[in-house]
N, C-alpha and C positions, 0 to 999 in steps of 0.2 A: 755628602752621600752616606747615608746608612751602613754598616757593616753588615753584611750578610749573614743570615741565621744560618748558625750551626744546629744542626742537627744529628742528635744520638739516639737510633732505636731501641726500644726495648722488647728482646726478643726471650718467649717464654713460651712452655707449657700451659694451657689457662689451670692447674692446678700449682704449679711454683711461680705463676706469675701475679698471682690477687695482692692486689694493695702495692704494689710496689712502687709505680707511675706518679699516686700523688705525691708520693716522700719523694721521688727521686726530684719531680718537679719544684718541690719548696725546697729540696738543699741547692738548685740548678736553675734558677727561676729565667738566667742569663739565654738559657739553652732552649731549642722544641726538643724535650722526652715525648715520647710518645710511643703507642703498640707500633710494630712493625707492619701492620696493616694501614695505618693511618696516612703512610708515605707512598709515593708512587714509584714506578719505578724511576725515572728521572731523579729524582728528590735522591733514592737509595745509591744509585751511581756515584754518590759523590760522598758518601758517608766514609769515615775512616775508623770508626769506633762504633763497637753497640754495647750497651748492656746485657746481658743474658743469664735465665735462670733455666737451666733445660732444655739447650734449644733446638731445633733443629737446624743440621747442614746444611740442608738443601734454601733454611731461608739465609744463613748466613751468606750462601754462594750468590745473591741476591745482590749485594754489596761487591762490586768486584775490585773498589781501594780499600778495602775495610782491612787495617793494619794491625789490631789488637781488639780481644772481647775480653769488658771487665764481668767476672764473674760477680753475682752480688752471695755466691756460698764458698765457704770457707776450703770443703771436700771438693775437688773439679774431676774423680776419676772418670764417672760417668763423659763428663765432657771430652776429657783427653781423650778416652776410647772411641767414641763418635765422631770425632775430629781423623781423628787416624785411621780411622773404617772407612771414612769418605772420603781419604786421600789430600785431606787439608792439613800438611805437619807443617808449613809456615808460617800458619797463623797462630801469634803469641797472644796465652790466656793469661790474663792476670786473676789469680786466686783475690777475694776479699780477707782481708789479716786486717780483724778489728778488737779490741785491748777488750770491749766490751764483752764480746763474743767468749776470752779468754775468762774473764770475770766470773761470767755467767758460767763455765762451764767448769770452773775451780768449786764454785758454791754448789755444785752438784755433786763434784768428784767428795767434798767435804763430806756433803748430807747422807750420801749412800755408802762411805765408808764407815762412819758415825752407826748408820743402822747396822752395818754387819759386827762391827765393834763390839756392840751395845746386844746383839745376840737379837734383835727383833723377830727374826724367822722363827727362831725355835720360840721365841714369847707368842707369839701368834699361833703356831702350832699346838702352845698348851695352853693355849686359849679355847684351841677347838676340841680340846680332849680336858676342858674344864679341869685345869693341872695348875694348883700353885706351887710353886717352881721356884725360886728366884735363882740364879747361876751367876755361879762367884765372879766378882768387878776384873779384870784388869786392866793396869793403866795403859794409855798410849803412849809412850814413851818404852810399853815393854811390846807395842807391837811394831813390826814394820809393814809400810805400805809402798809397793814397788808398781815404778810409772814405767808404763812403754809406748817412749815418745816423752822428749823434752823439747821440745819447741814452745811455742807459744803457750800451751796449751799445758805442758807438763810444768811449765816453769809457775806458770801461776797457780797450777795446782798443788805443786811442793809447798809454795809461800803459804797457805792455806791448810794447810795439812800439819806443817811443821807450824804455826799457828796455835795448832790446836793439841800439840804435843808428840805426835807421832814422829816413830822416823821412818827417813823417806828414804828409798834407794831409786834410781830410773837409770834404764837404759835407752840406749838412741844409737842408730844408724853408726853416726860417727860420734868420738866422744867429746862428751860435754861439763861441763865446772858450771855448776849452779851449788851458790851459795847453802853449805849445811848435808848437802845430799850426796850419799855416794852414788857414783854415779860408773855406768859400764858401758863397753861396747861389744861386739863380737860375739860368734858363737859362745866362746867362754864366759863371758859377761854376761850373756842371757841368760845361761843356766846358773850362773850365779844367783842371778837377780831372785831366780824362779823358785833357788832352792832355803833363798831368804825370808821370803816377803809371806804373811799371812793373809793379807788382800794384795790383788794383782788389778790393778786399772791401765787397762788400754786406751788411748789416744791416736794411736798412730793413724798416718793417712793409710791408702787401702793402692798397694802400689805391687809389681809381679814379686816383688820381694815378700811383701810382709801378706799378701793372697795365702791363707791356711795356713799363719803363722803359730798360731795357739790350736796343734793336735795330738794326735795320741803320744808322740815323742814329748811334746812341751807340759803338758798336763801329768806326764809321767815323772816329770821333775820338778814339779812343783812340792811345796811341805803337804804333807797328807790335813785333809782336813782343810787347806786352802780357801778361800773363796775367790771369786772375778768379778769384773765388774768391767763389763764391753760400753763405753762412749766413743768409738770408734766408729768399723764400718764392719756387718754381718759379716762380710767374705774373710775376715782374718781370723775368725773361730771354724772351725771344723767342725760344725755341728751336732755330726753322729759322735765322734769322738769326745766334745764336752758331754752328750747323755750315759753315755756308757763311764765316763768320768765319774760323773755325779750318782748314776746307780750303784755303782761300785763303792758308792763313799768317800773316792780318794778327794775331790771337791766338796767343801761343805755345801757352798751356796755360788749361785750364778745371777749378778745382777744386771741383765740385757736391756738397751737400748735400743740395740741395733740389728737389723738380720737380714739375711741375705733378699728375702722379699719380703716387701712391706706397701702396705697394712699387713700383718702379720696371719696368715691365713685361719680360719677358726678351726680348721684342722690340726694345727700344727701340736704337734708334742710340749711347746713349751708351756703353754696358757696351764695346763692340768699339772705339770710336774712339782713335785712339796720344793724340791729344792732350785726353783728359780723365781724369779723376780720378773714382769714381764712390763717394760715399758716402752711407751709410745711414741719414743724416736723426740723425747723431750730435754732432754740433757743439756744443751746449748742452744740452744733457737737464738735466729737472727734477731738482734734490734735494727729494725728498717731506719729507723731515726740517725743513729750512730753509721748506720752502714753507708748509707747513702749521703753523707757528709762525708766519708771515705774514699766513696766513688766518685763524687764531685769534685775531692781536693787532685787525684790520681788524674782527671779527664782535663782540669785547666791547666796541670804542670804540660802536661801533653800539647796543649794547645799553645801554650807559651813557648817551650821549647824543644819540640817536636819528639821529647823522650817518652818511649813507653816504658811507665812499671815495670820494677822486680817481675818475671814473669817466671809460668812455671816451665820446669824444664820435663819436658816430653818423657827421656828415657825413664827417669826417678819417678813420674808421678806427679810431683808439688812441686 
């Protein structure tokens, strides 16, 4: 007798959901992937797992064994909060934690530190006021570059950073020993970091803690002339407080990825301003390939031995 098909929905947005199903299908070929519409309700009654990019409560309530959703993004605040609006705090998310994801977003943390180094904004600037210019080298090893957030995410970006000659400092939540890097915690730690580092890159997840972490107090202690660089989440900069930073001059430059709404409105203040950078929420993007061999490996330990993944913890966030 046949062993019965398991079945793992994948529940999405149709905007975070495109493309995901094939991949997930060829790392899981054992398994029926499939949209959440594809299954009846019968079929869903017995599910104990879904996938989910965006999803909504009311379908995951749909599933009434459903014991864990693996996330296939890295960020799950959106989901915690939806989860907990709709009265589902039992249900454990497993965030996606892929080495790839880390890679990819060290090689960016590198590239746009590089450009602010390297003085590009003001080259570009005298480029439009037809100004030859050239402004005096200096090395990275005389500048520092200070992370907040060493997790995953900061640790690969120190190795890459310190790579390439810089020093690193990073702060984090609770404190951390990575190799080469000072490293801090704590109110006093932060302003430490803040009143060291000539570029400041955020990482952090976006949790009631670190929500308008970088305002008018943190930018005030930052070294004059500073620049940022947000790969994080919009809600941890304070908006009006980075513009009035930046008019002021106390920030040189502001390299954004991320903001509080996106697509990015063509209203908004940031797109026109000399002194920011404005990008497309590109920094890290998933590899579905690598993720989805992640999700796979996470869904057959489960099925073997009825453990679910490191999952995120509710109060914290991640």
């Amino acid at each position: 007798m046949s062993e019965p098909v398991y079945r793992v929905p994948f529940v999405a947005d149709a905007a975070a959901g495109a493309g995901w199903v094939p991949a997930l299908r060829a790392a899981m070929p054992e398994l029926r992937i499939a949209p959440l519409r594809e299954f009846s309700d019968a079929e869903l009654a017995q599910c104990e797992v879904a996938i989910v990019a965006n999803p909504s409560p009311a379908d995951l309530r749909r599933m009434p064994r459903l014991k864990w959703v693996q996330s296939v993004w890295a960020g799950v605040e959106r989901l915690v909060a939806d989860l907990s609006d709709a009265g589902d705090a039992e249900l454990r998310i497993v965030r996606l934690v892929d080495p790839q994801l880390a890679e990819t977003m060290a090689e960016a943390v590198l590239a746009w530190t590089l450009y602010l180094h390297r003085d590009m904004p003001a080259y570009a600037r005298q480029q439009q006021a037809r100004q030859w210019r050239p402004i005096e080298y200096v090395k990275p090893r005389d500048k520092t570059v200070g992370l907040l957030g060493l997790g995953a995410l900061g640790d690969e970006a120190a190795k890459r950073l310190q790579s390439a000659g810089f020093r690193v400092e990073g702060w984090s939540r609770s404190l951390k020993s990575l190799p080469g890097v000072l490293a801090h915690s704590g109110e006093e730690g932060l302003s430490a970091l803040l009143g060291h580092a000539e570029i400041l890159v955020c990482l952090l997840p976006l949790t009631p803690e670190t929500r308008g972490l970088l305002n008018e107090t943190t930018f005030a202690r930052m070294k004059p002339n500073a620049s940022l660089i947000n790969f994080a989440r919009g809600a941890i900069v304070d908006d009006e407080a980075l513009r009035r930073a930046l008019d002021a001059g106390r920030l040189g430059h502001a390299v954004l990825d991320v903001f509080a709404v996106e697509p990015l409105p063509e209203d908004s203040w940031h797109w026109h301003h000399p002194a920011v950078t404005v990008l497309p929420h590109i920094s890290g993007p998933t590899d579905r390939g690598t993720a989805s061999a992640i999700v796979a490996a996470n869904i057959r330990t489960f099925r073997v031995s009825g453990k679910i993944p490191p999952h995120v913890h509710r109060e914290r966030g991640y």
